[in-house]
C-alpha positions in Angstrom: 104.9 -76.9 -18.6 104.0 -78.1 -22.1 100.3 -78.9 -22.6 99.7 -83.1 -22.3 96.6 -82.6 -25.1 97.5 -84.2 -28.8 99.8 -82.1 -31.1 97.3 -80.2 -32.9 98.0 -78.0 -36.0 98.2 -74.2 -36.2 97.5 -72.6 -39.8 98.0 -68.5 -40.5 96.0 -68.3 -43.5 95.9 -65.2 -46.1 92.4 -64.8 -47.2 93.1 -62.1 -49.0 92.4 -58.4 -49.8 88.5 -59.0 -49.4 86.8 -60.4 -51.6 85.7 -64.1 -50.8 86.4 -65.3 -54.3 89.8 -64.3 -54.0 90.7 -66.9 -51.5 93.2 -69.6 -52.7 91.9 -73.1 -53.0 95.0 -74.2 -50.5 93.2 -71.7 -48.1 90.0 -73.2 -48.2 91.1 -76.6 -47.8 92.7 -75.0 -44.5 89.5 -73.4 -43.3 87.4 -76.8 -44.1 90.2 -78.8 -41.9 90.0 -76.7 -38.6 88.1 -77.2 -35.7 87.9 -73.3 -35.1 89.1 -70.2 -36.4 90.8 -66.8 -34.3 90.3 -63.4 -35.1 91.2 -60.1 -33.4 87.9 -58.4 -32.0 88.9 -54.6 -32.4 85.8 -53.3 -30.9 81.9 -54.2 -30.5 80.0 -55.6 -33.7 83.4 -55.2 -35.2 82.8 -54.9 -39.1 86.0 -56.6 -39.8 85.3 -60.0 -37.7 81.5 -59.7 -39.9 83.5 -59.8 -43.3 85.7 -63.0 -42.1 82.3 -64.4 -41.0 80.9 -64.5 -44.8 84.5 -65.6 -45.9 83.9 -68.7 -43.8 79.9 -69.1 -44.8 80.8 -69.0 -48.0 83.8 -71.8 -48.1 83.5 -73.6 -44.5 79.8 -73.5 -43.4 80.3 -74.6 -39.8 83.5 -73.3 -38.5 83.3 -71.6 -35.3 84.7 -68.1 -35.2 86.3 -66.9 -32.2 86.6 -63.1 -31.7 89.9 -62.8 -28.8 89.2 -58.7 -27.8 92.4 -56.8 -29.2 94.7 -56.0 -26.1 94.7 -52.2 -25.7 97.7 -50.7 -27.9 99.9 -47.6 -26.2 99.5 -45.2 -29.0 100.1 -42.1 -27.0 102.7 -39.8 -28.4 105.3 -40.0 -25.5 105.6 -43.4 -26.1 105.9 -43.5 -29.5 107.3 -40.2 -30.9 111.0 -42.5 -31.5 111.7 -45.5 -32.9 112.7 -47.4 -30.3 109.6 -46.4 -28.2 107.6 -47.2 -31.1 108.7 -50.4 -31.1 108.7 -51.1 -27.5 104.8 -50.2 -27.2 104.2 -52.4 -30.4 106.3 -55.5 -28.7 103.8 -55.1 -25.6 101.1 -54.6 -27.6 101.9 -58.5 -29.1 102.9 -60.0 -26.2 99.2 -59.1 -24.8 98.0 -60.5 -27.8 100.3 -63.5 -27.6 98.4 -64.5 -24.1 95.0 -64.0 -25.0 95.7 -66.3 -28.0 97.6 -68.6 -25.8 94.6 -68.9 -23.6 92.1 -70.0 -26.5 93.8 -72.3 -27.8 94.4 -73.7 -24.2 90.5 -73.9 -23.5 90.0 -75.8 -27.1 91.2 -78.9 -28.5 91.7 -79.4 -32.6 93.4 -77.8 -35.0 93.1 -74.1 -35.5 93.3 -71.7 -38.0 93.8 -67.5 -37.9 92.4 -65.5 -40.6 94.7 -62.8 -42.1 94.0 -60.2 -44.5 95.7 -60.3 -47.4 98.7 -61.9 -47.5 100.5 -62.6 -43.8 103.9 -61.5 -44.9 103.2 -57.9 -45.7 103.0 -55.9 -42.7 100.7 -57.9 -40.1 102.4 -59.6 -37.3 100.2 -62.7 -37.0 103.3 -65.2 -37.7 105.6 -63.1 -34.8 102.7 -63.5 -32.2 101.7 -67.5 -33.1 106.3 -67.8 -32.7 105.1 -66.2 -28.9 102.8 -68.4 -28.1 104.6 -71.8 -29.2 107.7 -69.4 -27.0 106.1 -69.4 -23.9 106.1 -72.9 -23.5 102.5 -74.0 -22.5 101.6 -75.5 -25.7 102.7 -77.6 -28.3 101.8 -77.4 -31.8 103.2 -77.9 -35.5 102.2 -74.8 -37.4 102.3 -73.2 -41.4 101.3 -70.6 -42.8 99.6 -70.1 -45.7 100.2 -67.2 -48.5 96.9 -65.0 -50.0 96.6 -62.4 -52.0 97.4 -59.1 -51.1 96.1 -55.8 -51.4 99.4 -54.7 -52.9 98.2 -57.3 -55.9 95.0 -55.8 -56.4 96.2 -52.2 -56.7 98.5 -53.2 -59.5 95.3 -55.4 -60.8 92.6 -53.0 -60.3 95.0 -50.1 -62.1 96.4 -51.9 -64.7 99.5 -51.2 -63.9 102.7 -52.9 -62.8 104.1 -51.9 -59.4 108.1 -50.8 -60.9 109.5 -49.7 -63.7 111.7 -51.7 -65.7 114.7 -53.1 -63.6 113.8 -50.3 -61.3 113.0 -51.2 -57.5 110.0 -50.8 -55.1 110.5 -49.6 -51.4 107.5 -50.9 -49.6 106.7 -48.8 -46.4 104.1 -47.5 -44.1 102.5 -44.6 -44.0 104.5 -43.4 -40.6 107.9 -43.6 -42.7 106.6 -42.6 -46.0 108.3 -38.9 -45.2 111.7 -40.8 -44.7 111.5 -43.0 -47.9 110.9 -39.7 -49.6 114.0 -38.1 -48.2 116.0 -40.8 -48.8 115.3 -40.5 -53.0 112.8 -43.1 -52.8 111.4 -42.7 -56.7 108.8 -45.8 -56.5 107.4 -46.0 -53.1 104.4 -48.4 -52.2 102.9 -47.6 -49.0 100.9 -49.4 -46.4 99.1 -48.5 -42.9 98.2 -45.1 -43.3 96.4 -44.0 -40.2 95.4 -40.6 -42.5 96.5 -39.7 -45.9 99.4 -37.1 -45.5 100.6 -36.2 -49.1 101.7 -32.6 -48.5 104.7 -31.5 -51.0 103.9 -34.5 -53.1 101.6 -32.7 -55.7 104.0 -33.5 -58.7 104.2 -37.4 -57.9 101.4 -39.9 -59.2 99.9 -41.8 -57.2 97.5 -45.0 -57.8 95.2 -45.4 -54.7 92.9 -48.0 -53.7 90.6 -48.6 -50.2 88.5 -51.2 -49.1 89.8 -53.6 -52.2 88.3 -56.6 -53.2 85.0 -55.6 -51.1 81.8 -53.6 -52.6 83.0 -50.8 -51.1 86.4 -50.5 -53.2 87.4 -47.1 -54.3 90.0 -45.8 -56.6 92.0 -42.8 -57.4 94.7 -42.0 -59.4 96.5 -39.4 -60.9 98.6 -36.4 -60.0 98.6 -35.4 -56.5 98.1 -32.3 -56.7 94.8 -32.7 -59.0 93.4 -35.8 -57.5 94.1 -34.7 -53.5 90.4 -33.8 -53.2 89.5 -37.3 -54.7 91.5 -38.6 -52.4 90.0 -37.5 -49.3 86.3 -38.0 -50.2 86.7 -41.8 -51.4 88.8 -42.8 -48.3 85.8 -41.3 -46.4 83.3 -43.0 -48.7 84.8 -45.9 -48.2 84.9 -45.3 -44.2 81.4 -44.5 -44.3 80.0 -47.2 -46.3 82.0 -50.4 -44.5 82.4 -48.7 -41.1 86.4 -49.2 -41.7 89.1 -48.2 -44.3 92.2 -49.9 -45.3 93.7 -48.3 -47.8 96.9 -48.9 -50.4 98.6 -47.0 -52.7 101.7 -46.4 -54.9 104.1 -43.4 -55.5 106.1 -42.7 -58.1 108.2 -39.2 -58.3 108.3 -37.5 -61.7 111.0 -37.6 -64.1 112.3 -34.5 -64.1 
């Protein structure tokens, strides 16, 4: 049964790779409209919902944040060793998420926002999950979303570089297929989600790497693989250590032989 309260809005907003002044104007303007704003609470004192916090203190004194406790995920490796099971535990996975954000926006009234790093089109699954909720039927709502800027676009800033080479294409991925893009011939290969950094074989290839971007704990790498691998390991753990979480980026390209 669809909810009898006023049609209120729905807003997924990019706030980008970190750093508060980073946020678009059109994002702020979102953020100063809402009644309250949704974020995923991954665990206690999550260091992730404390970032979003200063995001809003600094452009929305006011709005309430609501951390909704991330559903528990099935990570375990019978479930997920194939695609398909892959993807079955990660459509579970939302439609848990899908309820517990249902029920919020049930107990409150006015328009609300959710906060997405970066930019929500490039690998996050907030706009699948609010397309649940307006799904299951209980509620009504016109929604948008709005674009931010990515981590993707701060690698290329922060390096100085431009993410292809002339008329050449870029394969964006995740760190779980990165093996497969690599197989496939993949020559400029920009990779996203890696639970750990698994470069093995790739010591030839250059890589531009960046964690943590847009925040005071950034870090940087680049160079060959092979000379840089031990750089590698000791920023993404720097960057670990200093924010209490790592999200990290970075580009591939295979040498010209």
């Amino acid at each position: 049964m669809t909810s009898s309260l006023p049609m209120r809005t729905v807003t997924v907003v990019g706030i980008g790779a970190g750093d508060p002044d980073q946020i678009t104007v059109e994002a702020v303007r979102a953020l100063r409209a809402a009644s309250f704003a949704i974020v995923a609470l991954k665990r206690e004192n999550d260091p992730l919902v404390a970032a979003r916090q200063l995001i809003i203190d600094r452009h929305a004194p006011g709005l309430e944040l609501v951390p909704v406790r991330d559903p528990e995920r099935d990570r375990s490796a019978e479930s997920t060793a194939t695609a398909d099971g892959y993807r079955a535990a990660v459509v579970d996975w939302h439609d848990a998420r899908a309820a517990a954000y249902e029920q919020v926006l049930l107990e409150r009234e006015g328009d609300a926002v959710f906060l997405v790093w970066g930019d929500p089109a490039f690998y996050d699954s907030t706009i699948r999950i609010v397309r649940k909720v307006l799904d299951r039927g209980r509620i009504n709502f016109e929604w948008n979303v709005i674009a931010g800027i990515s981590a993707l676009q701060d690698l290329a800033a922060r390096h100085r570089i431009v993410l292809h080479e002339i008329g050449q294409p870029l394969v964006v991925t995740t760190g779980r297929r990165l093996r497969e893009a690599v197989d496939a011939g993949v020559d400029n290969v920009l990779v996203m989600l890696s639970a750990s950094l698994d470069l093995s074989g790739l010591d030839n290839w250059q890589i531009w790497w960046g964690a943590n971007l847009g925040t005071s704990d950034e870090q940087l790498v680049a160079g060959r693989v092979g000379d840089v691998r031990l750089d590698l390991v000791l920023a993404r753990d720097a960057a670990r250590h200093r924010a209490g979480w790592v999200m990290d980026v970075y580009l591939l390209r295979r040498p010209v032989c």
